[in-house]
C-alpha positions as CSV (number, residue, x, y, z in Angstrom):
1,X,204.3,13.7,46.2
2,X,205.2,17.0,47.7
3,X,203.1,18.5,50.4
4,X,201.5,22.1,49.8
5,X,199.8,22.1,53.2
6,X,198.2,19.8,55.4
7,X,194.7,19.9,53.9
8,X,196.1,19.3,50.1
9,X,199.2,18.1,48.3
10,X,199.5,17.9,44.4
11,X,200.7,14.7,42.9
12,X,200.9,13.6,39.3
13,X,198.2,11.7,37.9
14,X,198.0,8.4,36.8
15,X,196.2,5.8,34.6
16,X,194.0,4.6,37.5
17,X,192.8,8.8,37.6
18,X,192.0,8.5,34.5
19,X,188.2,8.4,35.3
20,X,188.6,11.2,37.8
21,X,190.7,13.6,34.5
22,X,187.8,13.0,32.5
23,X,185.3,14.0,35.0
24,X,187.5,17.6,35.7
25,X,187.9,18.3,32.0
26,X,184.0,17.9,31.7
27,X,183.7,20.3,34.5
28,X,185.7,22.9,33.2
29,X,184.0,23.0,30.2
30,X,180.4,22.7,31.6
31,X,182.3,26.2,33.5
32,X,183.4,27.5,30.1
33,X,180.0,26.8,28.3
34,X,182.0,24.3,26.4
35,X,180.3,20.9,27.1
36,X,179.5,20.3,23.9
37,X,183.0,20.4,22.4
38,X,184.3,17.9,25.1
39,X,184.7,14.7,22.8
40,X,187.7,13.3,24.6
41,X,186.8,9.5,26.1
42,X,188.8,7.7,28.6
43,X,190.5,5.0,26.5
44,X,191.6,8.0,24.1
45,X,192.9,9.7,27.2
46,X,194.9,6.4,28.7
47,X,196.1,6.4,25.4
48,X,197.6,10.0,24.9
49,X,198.0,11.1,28.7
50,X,199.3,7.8,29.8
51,X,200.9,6.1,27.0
52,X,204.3,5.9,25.4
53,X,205.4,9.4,24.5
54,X,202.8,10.9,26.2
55,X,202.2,14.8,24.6
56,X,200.9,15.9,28.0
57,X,200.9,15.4,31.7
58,X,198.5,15.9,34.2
59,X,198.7,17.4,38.3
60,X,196.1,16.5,40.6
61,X,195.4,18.4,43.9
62,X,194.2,15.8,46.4
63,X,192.9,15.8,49.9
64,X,192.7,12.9,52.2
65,X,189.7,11.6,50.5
66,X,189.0,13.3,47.3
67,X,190.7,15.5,43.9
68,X,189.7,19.2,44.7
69,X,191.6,19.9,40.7
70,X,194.5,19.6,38.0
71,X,196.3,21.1,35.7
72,X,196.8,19.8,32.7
73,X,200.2,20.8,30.4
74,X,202.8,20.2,27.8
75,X,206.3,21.6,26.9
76,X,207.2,24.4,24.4
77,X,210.1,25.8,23.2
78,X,210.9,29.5,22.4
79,X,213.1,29.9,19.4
80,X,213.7,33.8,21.2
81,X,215.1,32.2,24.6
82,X,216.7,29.7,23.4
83,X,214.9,27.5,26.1
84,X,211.8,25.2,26.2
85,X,209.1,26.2,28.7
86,X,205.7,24.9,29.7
87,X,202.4,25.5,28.7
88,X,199.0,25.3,30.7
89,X,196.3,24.2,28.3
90,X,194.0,24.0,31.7
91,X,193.9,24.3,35.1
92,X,190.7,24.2,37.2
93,X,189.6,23.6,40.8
94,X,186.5,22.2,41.9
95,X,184.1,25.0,43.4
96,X,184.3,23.1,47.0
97,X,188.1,23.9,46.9
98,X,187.9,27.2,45.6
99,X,189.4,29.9,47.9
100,X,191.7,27.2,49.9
101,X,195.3,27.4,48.1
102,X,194.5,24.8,45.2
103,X,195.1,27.0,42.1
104,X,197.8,29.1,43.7
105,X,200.1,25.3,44.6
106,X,198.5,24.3,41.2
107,X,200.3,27.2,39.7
108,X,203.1,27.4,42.0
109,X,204.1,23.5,41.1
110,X,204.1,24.6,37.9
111,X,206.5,27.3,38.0
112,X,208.5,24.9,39.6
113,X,208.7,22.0,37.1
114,X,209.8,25.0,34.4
115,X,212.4,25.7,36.2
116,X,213.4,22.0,36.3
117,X,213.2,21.8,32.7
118,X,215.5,24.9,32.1
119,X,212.6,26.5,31.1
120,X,212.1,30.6,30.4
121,X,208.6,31.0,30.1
122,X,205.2,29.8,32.0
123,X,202.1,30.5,29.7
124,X,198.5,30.1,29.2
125,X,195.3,31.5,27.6
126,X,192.1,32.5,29.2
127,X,188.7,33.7,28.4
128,X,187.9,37.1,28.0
129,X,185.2,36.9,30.1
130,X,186.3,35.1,32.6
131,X,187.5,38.1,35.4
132,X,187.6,35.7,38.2
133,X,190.4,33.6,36.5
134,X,192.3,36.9,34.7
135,X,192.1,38.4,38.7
136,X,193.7,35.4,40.1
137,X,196.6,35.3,37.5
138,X,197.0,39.0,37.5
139,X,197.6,38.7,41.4
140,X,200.0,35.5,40.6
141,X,202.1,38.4,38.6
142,X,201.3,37.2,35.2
143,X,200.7,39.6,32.3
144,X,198.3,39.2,29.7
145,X,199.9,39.5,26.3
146,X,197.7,41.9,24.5
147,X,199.7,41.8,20.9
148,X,199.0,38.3,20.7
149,X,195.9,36.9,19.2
150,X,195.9,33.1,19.4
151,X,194.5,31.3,16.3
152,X,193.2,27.5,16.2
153,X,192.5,25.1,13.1
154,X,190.1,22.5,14.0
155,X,187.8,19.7,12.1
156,X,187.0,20.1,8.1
157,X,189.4,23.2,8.4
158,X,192.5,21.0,9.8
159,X,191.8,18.3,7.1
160,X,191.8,20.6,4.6
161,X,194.8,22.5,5.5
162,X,196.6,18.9,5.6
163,X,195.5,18.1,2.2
164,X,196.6,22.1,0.8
C-alpha cells in the first residue's frame, strides 16, 4: 500500500472487493447514462479480474472505513515506441470524495506503474460531454487526441466479424 495522504491511500484490489468493483462500475455508468449496458456479474469479474492471467487490474482509493473510487486498467503496447504502456478503460470517484485528491493519486499511481513497466504512453477515452472529466485531465497535462476516432465491435456485429 502506498500512502497518498492521511485521509486516503490507493491499494490494489482484491477478490474479497470484488463486491465493492461491481458496485463502482455500476456507478459510473449510472454517471455515464450507461446502466443499461453494465452486464458484468461478480463471479464473471472474480473470474477475469482475479483469475489466472488476469486481462486487467483494478486500484482502489480507500479511507479508514470506506472505497471513495478505482481505476480500472490493462497494458498496451505501441508498435511506434517500441514500448508497452497502460491504458485506463475507467476511473471514477465517488461524489463524497470528489474534490479531495482521489482522481489526481488515482491518476498519479498510474503514471507511476507505466513507468515501472517501461512504459511510453498513459491513455484513455472520455465522453464528449463530459467537461468536468476533459477539465480535470486537461489540468493533469493530458491532450486529447483529436485525429483519433476510436471504433468498437460489440454483440451480433463481433460474432459476425468472427465468422467473416
Amino acid at each position: 500500500m502506498k500512502e497518498i495522504k492521511s485521509d486516503f491511500y490507493i491499494r490494489q484490489a482484491t477478490e474479497e472487493d470484488v463486491s465493492e468493483v461491481l458496485a463502482l462500475i455500476k456507478e459510473l455508468a449510472f454517471y455515464e447514462h450507461l446502466l443499461d449496458e453494465v452486464i458484468a456479474t461478480e463471479e464473471l469479474l472474480k473470474e477475469t479480474l482475479f483469475g489466472i492471467n488476469s486481462p486487467a487490474e483494478v486500484q482502489l482509493a480507500c479511507s479508514e472505513d470506506s472505497i471513495l473510487g478505482f481505476s480500472l486498467y490493462f497494458r498496451t503496447f505501441s508498435t511506434f515506441l517500441g514500448r508497452p504502456g497502460i491504458y485506463l478503460e475507467d476511473l471514477y470517484v465517488r461524489e463524497s470524495a470528489r474534490g479531495l485528491g482521489v482522481g489526481k493519486a488515482l491518476l498519479c499511481q498510474l503514471a507511476q506503474r507505466t513507468l515501472e513497466i517501461g512504459g511510453g504512453r498513459l491513455e484513455w477515452a472520455v465522453l464528449n460531454w463530459n467537461e468536468s472529466a476533459i477539465g480535470f485531465y486537461q489540468k493533469m497535462g493530458a491532450l486529447p487526441l483529436e485525429e483519433w476516432t476510436t471504433y468498437r465491435v460489440t454483440g451480433e456485429k463481433l460474432l459476425e466479424l468472427a465468422e467473416y
